[in-house]
C-alpha atoms as one frame of an Amber mdcrd trajectory, in Angstrom:
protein
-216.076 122.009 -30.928-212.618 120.485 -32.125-212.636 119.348 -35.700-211.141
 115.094 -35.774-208.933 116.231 -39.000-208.498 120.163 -39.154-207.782 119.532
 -42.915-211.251 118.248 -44.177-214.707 119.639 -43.867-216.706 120.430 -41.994
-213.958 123.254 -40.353-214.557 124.939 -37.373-214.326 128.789 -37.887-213.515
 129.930 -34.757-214.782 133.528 -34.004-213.028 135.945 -30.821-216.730 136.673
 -29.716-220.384 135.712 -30.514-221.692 138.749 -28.135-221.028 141.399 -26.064
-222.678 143.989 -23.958-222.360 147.336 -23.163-223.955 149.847 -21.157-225.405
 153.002 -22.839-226.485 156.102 -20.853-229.328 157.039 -22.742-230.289 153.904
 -24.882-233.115 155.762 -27.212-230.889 158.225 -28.585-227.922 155.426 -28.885
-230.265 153.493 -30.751-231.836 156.316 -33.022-227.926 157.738 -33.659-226.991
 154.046 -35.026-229.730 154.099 -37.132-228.982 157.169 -38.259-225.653 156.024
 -39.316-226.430 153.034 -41.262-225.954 150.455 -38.865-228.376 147.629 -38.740
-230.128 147.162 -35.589-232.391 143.762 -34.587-235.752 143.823 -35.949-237.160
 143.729 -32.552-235.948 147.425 -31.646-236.062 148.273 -27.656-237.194 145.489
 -25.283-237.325 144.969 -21.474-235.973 141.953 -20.026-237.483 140.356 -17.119
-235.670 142.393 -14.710-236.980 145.434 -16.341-233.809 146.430 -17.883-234.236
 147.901 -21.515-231.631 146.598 -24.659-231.744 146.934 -27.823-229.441 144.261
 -30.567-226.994 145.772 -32.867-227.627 142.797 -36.170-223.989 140.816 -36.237
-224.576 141.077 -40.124-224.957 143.932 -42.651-228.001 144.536 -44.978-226.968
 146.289 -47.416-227.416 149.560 -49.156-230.040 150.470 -46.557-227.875 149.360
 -43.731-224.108 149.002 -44.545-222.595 148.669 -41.019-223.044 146.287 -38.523
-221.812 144.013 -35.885-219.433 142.475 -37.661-220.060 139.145 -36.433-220.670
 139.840 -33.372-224.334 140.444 -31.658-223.918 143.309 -29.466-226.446 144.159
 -26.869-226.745 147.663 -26.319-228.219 148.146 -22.550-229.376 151.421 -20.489
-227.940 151.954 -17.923-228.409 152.259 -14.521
């Protein structure tokens, strides 16, 4: 999206990344070590895709004091690997 007049509202924000994935070799311990350090995981914890592949969502935003850390903006999908 390109705004008509970069000066007025409604701006565009642009961000370097919505997402991005990465490959963990042991995804419950990856996920229960986050935790562990305040970061704020999706509510939805460890899922399986259709292909049968297991991920897990580290939140883009913080929720604060219980979970201080986050994405940062940015949804990261935590996957195990193969």
């Amino acid at each position: 999206m390109v705004p008509l007049d970069p000066t007025r509202s409604p701006r565009v924000v642009p961000r370097p990344f919505h997402s991005v994935g990465l490959w963990v070799d042991d995804l419950p311990a990856a996920v229960s070590s986050l935790t562990a350090a305040g970061i704020r995981l999706h509510d939805q914890g460890i899922r399986t895709d259709p292909q049968g592949r297991t991920y897990a969502y580290i939140h883009p935003k913080p929720a604060a004091p219980a979970h201080p850390l986050s994405g940062e903006g940015v949804l990261v999908r935590l996957v195990q690997g193969p």
